[in-house]
PDB file with SEQRES, HELIX, SHEET and CRYST1 records, atoms N, CA, C and O in Angstrom:
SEQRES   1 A   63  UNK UNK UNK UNK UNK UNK UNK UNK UNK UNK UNK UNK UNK          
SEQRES   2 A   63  UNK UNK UNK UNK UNK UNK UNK UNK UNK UNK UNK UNK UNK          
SEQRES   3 A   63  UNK UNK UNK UNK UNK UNK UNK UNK UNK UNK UNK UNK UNK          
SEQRES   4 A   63  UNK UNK UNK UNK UNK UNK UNK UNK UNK UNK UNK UNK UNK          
SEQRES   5 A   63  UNK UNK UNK UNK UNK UNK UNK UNK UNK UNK UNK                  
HELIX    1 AA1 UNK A   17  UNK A   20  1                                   4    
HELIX    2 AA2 UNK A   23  UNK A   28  1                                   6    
HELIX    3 AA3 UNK A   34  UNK A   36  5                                   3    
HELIX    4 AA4 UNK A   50  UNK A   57  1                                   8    
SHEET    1 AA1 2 UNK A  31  UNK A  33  0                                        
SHEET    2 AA1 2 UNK A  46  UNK A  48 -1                                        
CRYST1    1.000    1.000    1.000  90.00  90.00  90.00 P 1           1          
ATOM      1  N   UNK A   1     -28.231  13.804  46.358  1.00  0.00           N  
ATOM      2  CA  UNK A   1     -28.178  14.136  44.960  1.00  0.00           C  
ATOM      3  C   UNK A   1     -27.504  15.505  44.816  1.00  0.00           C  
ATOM      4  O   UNK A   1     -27.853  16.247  45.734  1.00  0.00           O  
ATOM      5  N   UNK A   2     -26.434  16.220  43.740  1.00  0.00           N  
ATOM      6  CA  UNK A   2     -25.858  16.698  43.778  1.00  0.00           C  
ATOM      7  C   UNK A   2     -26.647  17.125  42.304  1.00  0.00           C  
ATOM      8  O   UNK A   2     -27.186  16.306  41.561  1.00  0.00           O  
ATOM      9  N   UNK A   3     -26.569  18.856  42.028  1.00  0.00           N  
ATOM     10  CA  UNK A   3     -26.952  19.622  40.921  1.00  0.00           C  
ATOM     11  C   UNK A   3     -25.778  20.329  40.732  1.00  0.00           C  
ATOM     12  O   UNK A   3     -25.538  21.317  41.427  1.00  0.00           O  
ATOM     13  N   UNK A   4     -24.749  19.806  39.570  1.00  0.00           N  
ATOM     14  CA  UNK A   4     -23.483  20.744  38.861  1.00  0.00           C  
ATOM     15  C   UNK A   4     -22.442  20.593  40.417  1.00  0.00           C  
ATOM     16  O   UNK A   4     -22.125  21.480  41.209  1.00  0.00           O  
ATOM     17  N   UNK A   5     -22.141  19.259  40.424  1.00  0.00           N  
ATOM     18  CA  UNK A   5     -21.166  19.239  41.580  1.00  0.00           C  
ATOM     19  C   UNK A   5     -21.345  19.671  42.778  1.00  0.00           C  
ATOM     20  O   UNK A   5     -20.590  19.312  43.682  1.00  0.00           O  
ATOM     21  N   UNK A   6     -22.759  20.830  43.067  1.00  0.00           N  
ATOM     22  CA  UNK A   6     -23.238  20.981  44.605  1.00  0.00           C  
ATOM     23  C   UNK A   6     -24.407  19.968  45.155  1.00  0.00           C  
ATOM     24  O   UNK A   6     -25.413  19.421  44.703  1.00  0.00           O  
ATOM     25  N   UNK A   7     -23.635  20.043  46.490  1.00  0.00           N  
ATOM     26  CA  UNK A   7     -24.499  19.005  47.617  1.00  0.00           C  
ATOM     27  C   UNK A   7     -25.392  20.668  48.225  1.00  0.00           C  
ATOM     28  O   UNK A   7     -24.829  21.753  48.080  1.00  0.00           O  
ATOM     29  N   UNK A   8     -26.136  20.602  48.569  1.00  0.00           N  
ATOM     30  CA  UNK A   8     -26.746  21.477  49.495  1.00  0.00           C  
ATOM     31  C   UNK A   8     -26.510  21.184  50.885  1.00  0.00           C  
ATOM     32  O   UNK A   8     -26.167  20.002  50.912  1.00  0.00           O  
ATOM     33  N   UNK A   9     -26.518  21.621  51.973  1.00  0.00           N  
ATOM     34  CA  UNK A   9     -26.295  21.338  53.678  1.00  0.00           C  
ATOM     35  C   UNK A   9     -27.208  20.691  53.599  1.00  0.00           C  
ATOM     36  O   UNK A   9     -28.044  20.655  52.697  1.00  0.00           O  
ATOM     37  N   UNK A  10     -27.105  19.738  55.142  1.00  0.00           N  
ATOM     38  CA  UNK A  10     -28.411  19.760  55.343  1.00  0.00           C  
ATOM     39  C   UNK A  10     -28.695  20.556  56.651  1.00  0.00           C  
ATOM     40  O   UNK A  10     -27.938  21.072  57.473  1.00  0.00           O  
ATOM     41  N   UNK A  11     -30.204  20.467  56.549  1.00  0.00           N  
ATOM     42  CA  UNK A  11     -30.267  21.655  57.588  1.00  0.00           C  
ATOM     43  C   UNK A  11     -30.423  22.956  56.794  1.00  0.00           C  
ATOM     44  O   UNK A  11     -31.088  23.815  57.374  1.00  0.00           O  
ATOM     45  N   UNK A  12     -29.888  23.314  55.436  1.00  0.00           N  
ATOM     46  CA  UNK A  12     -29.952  24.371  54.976  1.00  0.00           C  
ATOM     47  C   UNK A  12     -31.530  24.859  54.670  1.00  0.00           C  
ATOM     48  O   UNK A  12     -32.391  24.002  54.471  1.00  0.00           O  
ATOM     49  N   UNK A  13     -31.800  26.048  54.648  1.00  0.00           N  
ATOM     50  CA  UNK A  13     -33.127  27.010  54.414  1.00  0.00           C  
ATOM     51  C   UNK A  13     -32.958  27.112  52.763  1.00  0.00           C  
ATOM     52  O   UNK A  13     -34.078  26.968  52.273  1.00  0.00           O  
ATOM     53  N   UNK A  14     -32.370  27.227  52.161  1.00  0.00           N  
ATOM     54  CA  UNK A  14     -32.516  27.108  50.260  1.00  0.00           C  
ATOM     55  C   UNK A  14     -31.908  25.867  49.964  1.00  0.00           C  
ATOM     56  O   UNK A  14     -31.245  25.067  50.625  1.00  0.00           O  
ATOM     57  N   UNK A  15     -32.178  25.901  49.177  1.00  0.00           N  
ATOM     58  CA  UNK A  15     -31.925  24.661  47.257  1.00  0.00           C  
ATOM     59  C   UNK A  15     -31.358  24.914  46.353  1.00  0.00           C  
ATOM     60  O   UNK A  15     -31.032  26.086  46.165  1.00  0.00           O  
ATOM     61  N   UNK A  16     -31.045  23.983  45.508  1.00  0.00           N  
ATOM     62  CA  UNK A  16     -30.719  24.554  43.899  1.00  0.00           C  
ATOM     63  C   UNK A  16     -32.183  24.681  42.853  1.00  0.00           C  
ATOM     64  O   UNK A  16     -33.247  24.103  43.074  1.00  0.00           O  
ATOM     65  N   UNK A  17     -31.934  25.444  41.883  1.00  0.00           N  
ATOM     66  CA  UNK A  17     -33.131  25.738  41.074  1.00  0.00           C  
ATOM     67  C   UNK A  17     -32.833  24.331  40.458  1.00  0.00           C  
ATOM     68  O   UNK A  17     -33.917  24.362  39.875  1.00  0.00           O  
ATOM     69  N   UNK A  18     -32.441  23.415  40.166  1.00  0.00           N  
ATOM     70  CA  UNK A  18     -32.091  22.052  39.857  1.00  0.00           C  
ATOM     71  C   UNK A  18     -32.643  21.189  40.396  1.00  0.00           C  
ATOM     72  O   UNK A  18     -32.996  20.118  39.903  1.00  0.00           O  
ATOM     73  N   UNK A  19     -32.797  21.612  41.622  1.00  0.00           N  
ATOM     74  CA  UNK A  19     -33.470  20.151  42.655  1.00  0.00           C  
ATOM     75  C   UNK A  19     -34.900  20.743  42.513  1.00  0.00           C  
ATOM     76  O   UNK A  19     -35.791  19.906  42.365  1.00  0.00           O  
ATOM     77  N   UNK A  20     -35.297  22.177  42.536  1.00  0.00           N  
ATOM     78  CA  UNK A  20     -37.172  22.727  42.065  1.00  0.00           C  
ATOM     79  C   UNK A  20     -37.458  21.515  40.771  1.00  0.00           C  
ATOM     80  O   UNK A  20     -38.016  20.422  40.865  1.00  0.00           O  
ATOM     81  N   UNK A  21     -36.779  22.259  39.442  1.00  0.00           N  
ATOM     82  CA  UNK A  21     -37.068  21.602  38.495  1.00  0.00           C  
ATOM     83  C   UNK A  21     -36.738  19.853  38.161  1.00  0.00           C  
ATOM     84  O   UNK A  21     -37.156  19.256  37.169  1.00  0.00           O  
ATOM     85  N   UNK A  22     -35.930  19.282  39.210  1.00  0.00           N  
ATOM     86  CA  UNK A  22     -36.230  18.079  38.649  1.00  0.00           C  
ATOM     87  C   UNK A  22     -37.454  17.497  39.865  1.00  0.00           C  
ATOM     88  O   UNK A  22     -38.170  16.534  39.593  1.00  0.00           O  
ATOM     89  N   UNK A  23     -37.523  17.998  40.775  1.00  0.00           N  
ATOM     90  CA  UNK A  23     -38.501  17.397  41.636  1.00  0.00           C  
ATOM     91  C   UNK A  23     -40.477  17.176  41.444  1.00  0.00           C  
ATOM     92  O   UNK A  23     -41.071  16.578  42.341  1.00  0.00           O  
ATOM     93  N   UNK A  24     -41.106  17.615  40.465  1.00  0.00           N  
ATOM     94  CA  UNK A  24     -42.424  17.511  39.771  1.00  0.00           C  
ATOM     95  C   UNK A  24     -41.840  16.334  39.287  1.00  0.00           C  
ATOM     96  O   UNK A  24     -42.331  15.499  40.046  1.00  0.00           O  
ATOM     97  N   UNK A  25     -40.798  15.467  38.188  1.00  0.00           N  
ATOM     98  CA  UNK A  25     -40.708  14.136  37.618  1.00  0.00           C  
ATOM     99  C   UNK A  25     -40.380  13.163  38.589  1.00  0.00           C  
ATOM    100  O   UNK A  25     -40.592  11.950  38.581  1.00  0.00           O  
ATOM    101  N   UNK A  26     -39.764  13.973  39.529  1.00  0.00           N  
ATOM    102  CA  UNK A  26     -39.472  12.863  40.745  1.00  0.00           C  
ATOM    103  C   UNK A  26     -40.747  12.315  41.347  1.00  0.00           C  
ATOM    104  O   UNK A  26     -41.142  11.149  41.367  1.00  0.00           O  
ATOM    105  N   UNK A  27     -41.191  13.190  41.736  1.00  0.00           N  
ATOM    106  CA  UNK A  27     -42.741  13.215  42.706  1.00  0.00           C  
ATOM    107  C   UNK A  27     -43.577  12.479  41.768  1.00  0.00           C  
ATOM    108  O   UNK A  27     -44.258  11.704  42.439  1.00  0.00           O  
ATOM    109  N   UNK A  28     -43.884  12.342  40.335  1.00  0.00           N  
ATOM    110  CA  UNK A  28     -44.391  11.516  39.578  1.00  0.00           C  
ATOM    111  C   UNK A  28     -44.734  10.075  39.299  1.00  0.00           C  
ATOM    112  O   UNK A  28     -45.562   9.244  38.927  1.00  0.00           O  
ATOM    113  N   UNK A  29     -42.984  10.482  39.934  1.00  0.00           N  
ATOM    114  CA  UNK A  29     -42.644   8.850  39.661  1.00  0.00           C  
ATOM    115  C   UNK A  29     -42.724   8.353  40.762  1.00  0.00           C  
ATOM    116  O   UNK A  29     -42.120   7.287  40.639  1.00  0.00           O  
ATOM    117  N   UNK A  30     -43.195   8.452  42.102  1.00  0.00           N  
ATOM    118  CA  UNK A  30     -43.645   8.070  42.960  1.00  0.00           C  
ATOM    119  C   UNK A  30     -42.154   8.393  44.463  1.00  0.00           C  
ATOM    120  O   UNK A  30     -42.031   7.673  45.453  1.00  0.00           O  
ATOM    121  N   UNK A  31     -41.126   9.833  44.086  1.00  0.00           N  
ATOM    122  CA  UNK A  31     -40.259   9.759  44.917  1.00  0.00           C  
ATOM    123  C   UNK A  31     -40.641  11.152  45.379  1.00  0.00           C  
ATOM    124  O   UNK A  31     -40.732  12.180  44.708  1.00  0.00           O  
ATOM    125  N   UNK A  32     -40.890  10.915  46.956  1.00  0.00           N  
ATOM    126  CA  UNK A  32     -40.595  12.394  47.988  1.00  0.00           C  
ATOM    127  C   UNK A  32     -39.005  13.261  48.415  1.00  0.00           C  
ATOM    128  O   UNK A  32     -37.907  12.756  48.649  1.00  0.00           O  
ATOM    129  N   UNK A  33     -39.355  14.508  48.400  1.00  0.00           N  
ATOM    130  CA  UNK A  33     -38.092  15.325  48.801  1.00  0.00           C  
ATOM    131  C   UNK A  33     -37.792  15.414  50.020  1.00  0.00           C  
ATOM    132  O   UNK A  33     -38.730  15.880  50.665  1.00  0.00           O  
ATOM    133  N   UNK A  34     -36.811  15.150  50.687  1.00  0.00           N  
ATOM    134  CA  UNK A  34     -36.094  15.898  51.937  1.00  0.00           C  
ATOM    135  C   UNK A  34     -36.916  17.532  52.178  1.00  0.00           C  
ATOM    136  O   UNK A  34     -37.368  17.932  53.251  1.00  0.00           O  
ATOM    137  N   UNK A  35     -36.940  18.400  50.637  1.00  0.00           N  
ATOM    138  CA  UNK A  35     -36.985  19.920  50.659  1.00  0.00           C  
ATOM    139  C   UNK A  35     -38.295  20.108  51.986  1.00  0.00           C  
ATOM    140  O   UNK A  35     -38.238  21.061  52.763  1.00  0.00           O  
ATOM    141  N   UNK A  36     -39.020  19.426  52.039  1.00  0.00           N  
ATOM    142  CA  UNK A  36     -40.134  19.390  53.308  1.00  0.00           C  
ATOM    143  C   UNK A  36     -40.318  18.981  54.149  1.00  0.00           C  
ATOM    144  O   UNK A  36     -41.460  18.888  54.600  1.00  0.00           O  
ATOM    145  N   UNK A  37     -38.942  18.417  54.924  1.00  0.00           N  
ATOM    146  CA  UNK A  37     -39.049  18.141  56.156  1.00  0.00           C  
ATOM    147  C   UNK A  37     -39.138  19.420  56.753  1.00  0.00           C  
ATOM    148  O   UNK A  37     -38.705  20.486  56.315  1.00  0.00           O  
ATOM    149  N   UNK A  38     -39.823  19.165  57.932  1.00  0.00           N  
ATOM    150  CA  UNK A  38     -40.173  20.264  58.947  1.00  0.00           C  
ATOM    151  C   UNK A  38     -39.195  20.924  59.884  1.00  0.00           C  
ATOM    152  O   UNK A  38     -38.995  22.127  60.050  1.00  0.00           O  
ATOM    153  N   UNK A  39     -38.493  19.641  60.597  1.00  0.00           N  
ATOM    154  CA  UNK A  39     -37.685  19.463  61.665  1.00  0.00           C  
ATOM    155  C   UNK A  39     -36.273  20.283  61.002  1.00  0.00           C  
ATOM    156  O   UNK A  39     -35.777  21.308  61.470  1.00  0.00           O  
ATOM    157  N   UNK A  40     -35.762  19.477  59.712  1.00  0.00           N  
ATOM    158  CA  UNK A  40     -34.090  19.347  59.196  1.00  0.00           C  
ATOM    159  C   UNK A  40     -34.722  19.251  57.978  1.00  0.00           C  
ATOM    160  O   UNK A  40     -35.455  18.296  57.718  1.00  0.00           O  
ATOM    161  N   UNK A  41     -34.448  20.410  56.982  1.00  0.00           N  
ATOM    162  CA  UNK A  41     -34.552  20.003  55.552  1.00  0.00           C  
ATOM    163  C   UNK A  41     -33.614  19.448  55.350  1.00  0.00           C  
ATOM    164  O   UNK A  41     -32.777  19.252  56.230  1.00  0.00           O  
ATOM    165  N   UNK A  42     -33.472  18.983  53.972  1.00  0.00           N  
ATOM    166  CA  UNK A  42     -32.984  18.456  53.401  1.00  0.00           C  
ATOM    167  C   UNK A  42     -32.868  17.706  52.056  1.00  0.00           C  
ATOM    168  O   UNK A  42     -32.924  16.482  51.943  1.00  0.00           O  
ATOM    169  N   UNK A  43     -32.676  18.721  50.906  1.00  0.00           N  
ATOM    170  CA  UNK A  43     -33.233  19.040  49.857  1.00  0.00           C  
ATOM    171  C   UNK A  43     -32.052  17.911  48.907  1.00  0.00           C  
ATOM    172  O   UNK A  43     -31.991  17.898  47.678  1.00  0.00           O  
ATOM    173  N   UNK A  44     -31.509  17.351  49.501  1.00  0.00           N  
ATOM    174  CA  UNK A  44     -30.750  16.461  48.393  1.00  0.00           C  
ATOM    175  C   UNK A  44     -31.406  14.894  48.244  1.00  0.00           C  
ATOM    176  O   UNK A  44     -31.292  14.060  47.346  1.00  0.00           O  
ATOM    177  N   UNK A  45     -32.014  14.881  49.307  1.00  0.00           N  
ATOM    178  CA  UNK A  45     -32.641  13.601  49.626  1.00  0.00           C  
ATOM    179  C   UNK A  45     -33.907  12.874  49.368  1.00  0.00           C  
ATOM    180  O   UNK A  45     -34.689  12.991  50.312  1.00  0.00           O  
ATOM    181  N   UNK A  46     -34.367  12.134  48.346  1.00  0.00           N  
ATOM    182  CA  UNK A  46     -35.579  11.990  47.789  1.00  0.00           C  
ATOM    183  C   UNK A  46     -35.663  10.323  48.282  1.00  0.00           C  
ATOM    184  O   UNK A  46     -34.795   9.507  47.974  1.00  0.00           O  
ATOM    185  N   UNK A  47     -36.713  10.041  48.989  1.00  0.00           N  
ATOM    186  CA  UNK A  47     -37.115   8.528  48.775  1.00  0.00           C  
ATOM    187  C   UNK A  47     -38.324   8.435  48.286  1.00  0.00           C  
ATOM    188  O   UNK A  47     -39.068   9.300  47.825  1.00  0.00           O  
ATOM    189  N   UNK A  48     -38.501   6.880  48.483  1.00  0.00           N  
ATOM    190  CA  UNK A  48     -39.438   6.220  47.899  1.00  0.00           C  
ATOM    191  C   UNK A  48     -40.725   6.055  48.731  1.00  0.00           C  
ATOM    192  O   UNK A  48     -40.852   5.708  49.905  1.00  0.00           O  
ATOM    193  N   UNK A  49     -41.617   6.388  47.837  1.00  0.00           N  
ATOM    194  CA  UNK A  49     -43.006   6.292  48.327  1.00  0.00           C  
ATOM    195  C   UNK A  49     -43.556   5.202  48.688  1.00  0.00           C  
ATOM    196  O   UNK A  49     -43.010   4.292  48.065  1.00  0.00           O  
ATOM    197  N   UNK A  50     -44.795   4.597  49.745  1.00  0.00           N  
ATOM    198  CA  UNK A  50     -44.978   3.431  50.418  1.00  0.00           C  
ATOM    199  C   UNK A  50     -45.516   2.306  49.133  1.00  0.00           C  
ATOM    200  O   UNK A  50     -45.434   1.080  49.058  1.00  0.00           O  
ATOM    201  N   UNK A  51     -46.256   3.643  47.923  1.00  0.00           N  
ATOM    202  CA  UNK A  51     -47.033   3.188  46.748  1.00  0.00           C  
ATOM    203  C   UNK A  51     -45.825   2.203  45.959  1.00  0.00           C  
ATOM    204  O   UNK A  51     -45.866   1.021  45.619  1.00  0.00           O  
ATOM    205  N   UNK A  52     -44.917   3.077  45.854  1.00  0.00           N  
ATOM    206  CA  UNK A  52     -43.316   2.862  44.638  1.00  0.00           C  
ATOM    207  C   UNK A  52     -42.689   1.143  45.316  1.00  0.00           C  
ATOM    208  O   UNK A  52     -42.543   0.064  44.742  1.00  0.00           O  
ATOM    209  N   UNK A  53     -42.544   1.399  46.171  1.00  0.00           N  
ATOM    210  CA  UNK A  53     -42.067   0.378  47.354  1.00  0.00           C  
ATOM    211  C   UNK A  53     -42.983  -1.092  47.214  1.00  0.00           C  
ATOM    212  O   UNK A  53     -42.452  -2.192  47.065  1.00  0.00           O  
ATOM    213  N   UNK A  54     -44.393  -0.870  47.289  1.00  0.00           N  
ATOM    214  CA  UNK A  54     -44.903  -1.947  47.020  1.00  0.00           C  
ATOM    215  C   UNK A  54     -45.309  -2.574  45.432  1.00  0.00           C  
ATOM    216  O   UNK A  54     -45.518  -3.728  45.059  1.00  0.00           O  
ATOM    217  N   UNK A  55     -45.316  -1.333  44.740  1.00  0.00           N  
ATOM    218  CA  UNK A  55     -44.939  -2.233  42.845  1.00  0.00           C  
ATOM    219  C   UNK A  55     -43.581  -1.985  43.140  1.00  0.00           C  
ATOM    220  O   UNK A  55     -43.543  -0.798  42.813  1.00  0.00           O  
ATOM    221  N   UNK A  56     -42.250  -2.295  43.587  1.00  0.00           N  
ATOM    222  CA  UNK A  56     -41.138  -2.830  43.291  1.00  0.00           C  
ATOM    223  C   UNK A  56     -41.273  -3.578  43.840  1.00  0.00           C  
ATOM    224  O   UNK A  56     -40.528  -4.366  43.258  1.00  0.00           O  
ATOM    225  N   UNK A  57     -41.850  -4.349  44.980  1.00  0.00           N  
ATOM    226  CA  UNK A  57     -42.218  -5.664  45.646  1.00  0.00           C  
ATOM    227  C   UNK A  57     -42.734  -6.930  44.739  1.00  0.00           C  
ATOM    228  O   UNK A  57     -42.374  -8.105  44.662  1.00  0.00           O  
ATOM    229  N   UNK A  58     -43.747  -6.144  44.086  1.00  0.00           N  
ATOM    230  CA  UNK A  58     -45.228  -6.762  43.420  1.00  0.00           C  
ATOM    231  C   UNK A  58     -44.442  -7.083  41.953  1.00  0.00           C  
ATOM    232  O   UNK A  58     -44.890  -7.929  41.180  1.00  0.00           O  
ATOM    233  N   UNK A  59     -43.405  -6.424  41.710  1.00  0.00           N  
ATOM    234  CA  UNK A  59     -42.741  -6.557  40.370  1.00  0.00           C  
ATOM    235  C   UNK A  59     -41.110  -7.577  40.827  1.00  0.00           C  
ATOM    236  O   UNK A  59     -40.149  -7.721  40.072  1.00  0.00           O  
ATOM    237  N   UNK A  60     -41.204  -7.981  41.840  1.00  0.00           N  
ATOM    238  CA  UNK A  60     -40.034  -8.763  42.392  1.00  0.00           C  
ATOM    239  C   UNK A  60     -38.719  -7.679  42.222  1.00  0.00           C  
ATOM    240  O   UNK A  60     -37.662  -8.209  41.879  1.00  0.00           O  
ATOM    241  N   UNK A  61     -38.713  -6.437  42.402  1.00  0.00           N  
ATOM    242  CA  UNK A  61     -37.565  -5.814  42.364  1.00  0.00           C  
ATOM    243  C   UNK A  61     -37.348  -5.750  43.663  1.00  0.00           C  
ATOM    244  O   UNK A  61     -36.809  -4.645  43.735  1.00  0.00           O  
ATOM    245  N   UNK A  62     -37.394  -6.204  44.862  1.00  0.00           N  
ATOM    246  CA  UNK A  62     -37.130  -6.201  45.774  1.00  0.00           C  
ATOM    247  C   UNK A  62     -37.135  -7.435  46.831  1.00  0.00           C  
ATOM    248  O   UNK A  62     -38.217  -8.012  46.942  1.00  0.00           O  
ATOM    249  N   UNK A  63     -36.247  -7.825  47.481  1.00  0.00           N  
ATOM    250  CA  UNK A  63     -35.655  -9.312  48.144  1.00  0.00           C  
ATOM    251  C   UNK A  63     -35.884  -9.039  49.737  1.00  0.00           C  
ATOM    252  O   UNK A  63     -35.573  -9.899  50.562  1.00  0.00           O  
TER     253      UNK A  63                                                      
END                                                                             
C-alpha cells in the first residue's frame, strides 16, 4: 500500500503518518500490519485475519 505515491522499504525502521492513521480502521476491520513484524518490518503490508478469512468463507467470498 502506497500513502501519496510512497512505498516505504521494506526492512525499513519508520512509516508514513498515513499508514499510523489509516491502520486503527484497518485493524477493525479485521486486517494486521507488516509495521510489527519483528524479524523485517514492513509497514506497507496488511493481511487478513484468521477471524476475516473465515466470514469471507462463511459468506462464500472465497473458492
Amino acid at each position: 500500500m502506497k500513502v501519496g505515491n510512497v512505498l516505504v522499504p521494506l526492512g525499513a525502521d519508520w512509516t508514513l503518518r498515513g499508514m499510523l492513521v489509516l491502520y486503527p480502521y484497518l485493524h477493525e476491520e479485521g486486517l494486521y500490519s507488516g509495521m510489527g513484524y519483528k524479524h523485517r518490518k514492513d509497514s506497507m503490508h496488511f493481511e487478513a485475519s484468521e477471524e476475516l478469512i473465515e466470514k469471507w468463507r462463511k459468506l462464500g467470498m472465497l473458492y
